[in-house]
C-alpha positions in Angstrom: -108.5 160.5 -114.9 -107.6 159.1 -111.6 -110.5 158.7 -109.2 -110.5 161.0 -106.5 -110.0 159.2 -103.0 -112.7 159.8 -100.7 -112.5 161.0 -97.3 -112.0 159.0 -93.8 -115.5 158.4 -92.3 -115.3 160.2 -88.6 -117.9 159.9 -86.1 -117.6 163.2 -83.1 -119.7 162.6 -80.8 -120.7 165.5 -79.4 -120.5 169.5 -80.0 -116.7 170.9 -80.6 -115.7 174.1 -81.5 -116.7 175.5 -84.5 -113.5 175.6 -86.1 -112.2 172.2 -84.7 -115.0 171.4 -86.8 -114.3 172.7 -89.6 -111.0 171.4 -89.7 -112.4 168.0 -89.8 -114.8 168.3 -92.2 -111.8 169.6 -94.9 -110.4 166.2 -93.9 -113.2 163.5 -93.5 -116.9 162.8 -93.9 -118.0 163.9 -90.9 -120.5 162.8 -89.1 -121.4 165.4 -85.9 -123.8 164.8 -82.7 -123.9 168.3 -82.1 -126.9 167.4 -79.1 -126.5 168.4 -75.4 -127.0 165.5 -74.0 -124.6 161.7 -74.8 -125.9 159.5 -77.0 -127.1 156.7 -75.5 -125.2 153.2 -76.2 -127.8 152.0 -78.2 -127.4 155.2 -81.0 -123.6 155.5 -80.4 -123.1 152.3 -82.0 -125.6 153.2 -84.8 -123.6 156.3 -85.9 -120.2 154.6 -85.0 -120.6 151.4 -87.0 -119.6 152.1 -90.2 -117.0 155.2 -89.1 -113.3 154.5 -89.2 -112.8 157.3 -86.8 -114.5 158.2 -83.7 -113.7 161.7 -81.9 -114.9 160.9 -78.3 -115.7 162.7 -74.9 -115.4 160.9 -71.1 -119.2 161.1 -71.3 -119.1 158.0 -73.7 -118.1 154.4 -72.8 -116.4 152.9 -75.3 -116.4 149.0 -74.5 -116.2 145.8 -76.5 -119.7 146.2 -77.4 -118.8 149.4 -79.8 -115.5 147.6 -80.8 -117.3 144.4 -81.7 -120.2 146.4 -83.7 -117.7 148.4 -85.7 -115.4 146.5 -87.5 -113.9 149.3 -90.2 -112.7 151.4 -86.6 -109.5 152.1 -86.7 -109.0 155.0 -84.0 -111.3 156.3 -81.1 -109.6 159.7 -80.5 -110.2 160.9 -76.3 -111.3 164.9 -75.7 -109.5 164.2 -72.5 -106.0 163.6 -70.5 -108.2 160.7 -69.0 -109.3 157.4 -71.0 -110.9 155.2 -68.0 -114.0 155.8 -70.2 -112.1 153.5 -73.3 -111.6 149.8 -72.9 -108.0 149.8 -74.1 -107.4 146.5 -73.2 -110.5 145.2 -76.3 -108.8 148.6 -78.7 -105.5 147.0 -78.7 -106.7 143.3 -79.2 -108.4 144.9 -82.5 -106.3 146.7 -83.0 -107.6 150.6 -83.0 -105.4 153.3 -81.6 -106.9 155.1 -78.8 -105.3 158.3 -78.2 -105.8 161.2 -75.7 -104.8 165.1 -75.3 -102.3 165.4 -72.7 -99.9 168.7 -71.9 -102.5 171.1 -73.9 -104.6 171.4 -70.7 -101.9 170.8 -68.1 -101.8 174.5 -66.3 -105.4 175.3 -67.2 -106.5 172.3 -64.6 -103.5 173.2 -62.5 -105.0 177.1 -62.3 -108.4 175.4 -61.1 -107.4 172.7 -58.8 -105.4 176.1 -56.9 -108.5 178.1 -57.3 -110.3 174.9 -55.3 -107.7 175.2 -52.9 -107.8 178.9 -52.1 -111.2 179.1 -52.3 -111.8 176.3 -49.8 -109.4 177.4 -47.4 -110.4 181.1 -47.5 -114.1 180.5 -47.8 -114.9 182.2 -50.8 -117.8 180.6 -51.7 -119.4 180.9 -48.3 -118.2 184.8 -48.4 -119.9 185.2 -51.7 -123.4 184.0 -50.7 -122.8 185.6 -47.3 -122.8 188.8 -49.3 -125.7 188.1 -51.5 -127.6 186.8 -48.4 -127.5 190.4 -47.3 -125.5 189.4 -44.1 -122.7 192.0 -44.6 -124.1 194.6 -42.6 -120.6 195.8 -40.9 -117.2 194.5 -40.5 -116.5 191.7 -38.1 -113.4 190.4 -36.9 -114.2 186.8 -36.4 -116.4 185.9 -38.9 -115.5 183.4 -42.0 -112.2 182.9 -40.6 -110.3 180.4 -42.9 -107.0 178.5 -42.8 -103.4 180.2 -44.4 -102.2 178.4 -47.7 -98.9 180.4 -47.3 -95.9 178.3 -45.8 -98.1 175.0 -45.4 -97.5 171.8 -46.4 -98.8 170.8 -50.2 -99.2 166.9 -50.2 -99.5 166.1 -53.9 -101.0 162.4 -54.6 -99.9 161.8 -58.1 -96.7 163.9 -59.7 -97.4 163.5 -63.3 -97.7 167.1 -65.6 -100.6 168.5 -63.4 -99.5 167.6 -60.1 -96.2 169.1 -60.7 -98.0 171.9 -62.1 -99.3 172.4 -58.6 -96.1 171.9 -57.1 -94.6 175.1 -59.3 -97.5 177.3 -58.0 -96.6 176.4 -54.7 -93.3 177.8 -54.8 -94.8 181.5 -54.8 -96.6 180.5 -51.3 -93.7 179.1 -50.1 -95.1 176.0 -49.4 -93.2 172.4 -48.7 -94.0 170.1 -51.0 -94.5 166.5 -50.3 -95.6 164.0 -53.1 -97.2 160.1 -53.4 -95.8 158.3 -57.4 -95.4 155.4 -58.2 -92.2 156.7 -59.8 -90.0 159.0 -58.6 -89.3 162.4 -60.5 -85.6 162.7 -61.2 -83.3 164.6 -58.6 -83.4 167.8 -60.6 -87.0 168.0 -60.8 -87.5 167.3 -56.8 -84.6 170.4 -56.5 -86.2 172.7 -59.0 -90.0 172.2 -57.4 -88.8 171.8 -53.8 -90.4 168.5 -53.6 -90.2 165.5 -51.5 -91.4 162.0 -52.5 -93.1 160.0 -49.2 -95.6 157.0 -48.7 -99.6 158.0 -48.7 -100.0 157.9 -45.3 -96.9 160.2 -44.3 -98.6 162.5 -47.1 -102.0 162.7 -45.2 -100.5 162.8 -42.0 -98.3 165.7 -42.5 -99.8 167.6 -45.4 -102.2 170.7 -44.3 -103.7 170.3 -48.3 -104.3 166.9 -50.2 -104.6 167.7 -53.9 -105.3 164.4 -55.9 -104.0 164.6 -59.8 -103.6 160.3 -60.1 -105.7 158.6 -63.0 -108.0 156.4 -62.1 -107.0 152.9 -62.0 -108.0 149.8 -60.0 -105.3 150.8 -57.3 -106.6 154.2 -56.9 -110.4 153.5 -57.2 -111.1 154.7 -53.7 -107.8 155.5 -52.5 -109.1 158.7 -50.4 -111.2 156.5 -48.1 -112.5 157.0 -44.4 -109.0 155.6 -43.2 -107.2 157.8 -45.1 -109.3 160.9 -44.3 -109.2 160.3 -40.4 -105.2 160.3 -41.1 -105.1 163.7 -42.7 -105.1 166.8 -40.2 -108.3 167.9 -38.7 -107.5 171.2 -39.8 -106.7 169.9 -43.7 -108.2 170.2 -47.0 -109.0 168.1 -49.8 -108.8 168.9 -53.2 -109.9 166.4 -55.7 -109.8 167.6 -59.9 -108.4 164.2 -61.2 -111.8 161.8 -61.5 -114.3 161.4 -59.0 -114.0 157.6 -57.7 -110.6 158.0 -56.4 -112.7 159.5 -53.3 -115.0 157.6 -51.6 -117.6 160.2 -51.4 -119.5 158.2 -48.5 -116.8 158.4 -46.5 -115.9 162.3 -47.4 -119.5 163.2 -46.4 -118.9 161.9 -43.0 -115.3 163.1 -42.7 -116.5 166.9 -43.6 -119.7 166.8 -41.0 -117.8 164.8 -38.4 -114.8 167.3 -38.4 -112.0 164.7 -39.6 -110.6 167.6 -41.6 -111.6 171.3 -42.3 -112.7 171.3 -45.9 -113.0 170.3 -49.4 -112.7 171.2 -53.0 -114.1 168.9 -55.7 -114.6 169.4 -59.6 -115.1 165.7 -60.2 -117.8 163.0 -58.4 -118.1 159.5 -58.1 -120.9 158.9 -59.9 -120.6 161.8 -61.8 -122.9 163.6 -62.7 -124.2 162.2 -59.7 -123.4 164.2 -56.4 -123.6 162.2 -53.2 -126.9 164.2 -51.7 -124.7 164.9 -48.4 -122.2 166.9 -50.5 -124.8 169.4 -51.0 -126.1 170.8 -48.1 -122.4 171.0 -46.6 -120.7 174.9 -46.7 -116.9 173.5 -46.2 -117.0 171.8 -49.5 -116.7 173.6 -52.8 -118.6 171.9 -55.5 -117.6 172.5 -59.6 -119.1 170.7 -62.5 -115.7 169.3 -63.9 -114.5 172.4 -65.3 -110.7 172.5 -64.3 -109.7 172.7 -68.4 -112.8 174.8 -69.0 -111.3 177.6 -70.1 -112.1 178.8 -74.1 -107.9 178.6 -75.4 -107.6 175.1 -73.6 -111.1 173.6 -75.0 -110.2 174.3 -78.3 -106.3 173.0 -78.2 -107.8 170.2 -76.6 -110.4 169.3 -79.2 -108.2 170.1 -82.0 -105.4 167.6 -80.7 -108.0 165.3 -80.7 -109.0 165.6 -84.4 -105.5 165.7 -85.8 -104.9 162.4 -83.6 -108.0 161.0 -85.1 -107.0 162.2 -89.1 -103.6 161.2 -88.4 -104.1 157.6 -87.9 -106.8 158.0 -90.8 -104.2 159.1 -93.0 -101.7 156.7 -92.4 -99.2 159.0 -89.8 -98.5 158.4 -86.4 -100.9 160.4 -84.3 -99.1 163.2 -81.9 -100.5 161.4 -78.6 -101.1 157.5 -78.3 -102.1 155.4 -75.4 -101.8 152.5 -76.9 -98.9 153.1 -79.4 -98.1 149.0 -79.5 -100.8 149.4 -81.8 -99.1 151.4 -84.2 -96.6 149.0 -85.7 -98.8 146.1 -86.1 -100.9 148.4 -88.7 
């Protein structure tokens, strides 16, 4: 009788949904840290080094340190768009996939990066504690006043799936639509979403909302700085649901008590969980715990992209969403 193959060794590293779970335990040994808080480095490595397959969230670095300490790894499989929390550079030199879970959260981060933008410029969150303060005792005409999102300009730094994402829900404002790439979208594109491609600093100076959607590289580490926030319009917004150190938060602190522009709206931090202690005390920011693909469909697509990426490479197929796909044919 043939002997009975056993299962890919997977490492997740943190609580998924139960069924995205239970789909990878019909397909590997499974090895769950089902704990609220990361493991530190010192027990990811533990549970990692003799795993084939690691299922991953931003909240864990994965550096040379795990590579080196885990030679059987094959794939380390991102619950995220994002992947500035991998060294790619050391997966591909041993060669280990990495891959990530792009499009499946695309309009649910979209949805919340506009719901930062409405609510900053209309106040809601001030409104809402206004109202719970017990300070609504009649109507008044000039209180809470905010600033129009209809017919202003959208400045969108970064016109990848989410930022055009924004640039769609713009149309039903009637907004213009300026946008910062490093690559142009093609002529159609710019047609359908009404868009115009321009430098940074005509963006900020012309844009009455900044909404960030670039990754994080060593070129946007810090991009929004106090230059670039004393070019935007004193009467502008920031929104900011991409990853935290592409805003110097310093420098946003001082911008939003100094007047240099009207508001903000930020699901992600620079030292996250970290929030600069000036953030907090401020009413014209809106502060989020990174929730912008927080909503229960979008989670579970999200983790359960992540786990067929992971079995795929396990079981010798080519996983649905590589970042490092050079990998691929050397294996």
């Amino acid at each position: 009788m043939p002997a009975i193959p056993s299962k890919p060794r997977v490492m997740i590293s943190r609580a998924l949904p139960e069924e995205v779970i239970a789909r990878a335990r019909s397909r590997a040994d499974v090895d769950l840290h089902a704990g609220d808080k990361p493991l530190s480095k010192t027990e990811l490595i533990a549970r990692v080094k003799d795993r084939e397959g690691l299922v991953c969230l931003i909240t864990d670095t994965i550096d040379s340190s795990v590579f080196e300490s885990s030679p059987g790894l094959k794939v380390v499989s991102n619950v995220a768009v994002g992947f500035n929390n991998i060294d790619v550079a050391a997966a591909t030199k041993r060669g280990v996939v990495v891959t990530n879970t792009p499009d499946v959260l695309t309009e649910t981060t979209a949805d919340f990066a506009w719901t930062l933008l409405m609510a900053t410029a209309r106040r809601l969150v001030e409104a809402d504690r206004y109202v719970r303060d017990g300070k609504f005792t009649q109507w008044e005409y000039m209180v809470l006043l905010g600033g129009d999102v209809h017919d202003k300009t959208l400045g969108i730094i970064g016109f990848g799936r989410i930022g055009r994402a924004m640039a769609r829900r713009a149309l039903g404002f009637n907004m213009r639509v300026l946008y910062q790439d490093a690559v142009a979208a093609d002529p159609a594109t710019e047609r359908e979403l009404r868009a115009t491609r321009t430098d940074t600093a005509t963006l900020l100076r012309d844009s009455d909302f900044v909404s960030i959607h670039t990754p994080l590289l060593p070129d946007t580490r810090h991009l929004i700085n106090a230059q670039s926030l004393r070019t935007m319009k004193k009467t502008a917004y920031l929104v900011n649901a991409s990853r935290g150190p592409v805003v110097d938060e310093a420098a946003l602190v001082q911008a939003l008590k100094e007047g240099w522009i009207a508001g903000a709206g930020l699901d992600v931090f620079e030292e996250e969980p970290k929030v600069h202690p000036g953030l907090m005390g401020l009413s014209n920011v809106v502060l989020a715990p990174h929730i912008a693909s927080a909503s229960s469909d979008t989670r579970i697509k999200m983790a359960a992209l992540a786990v067929d990426n992971c079995l795929a490479v396990l079981e010798g197929q080519t996983p649905p969403t590589p970042v490092n796909p050079e990998v691929l044919g050397k294996r």
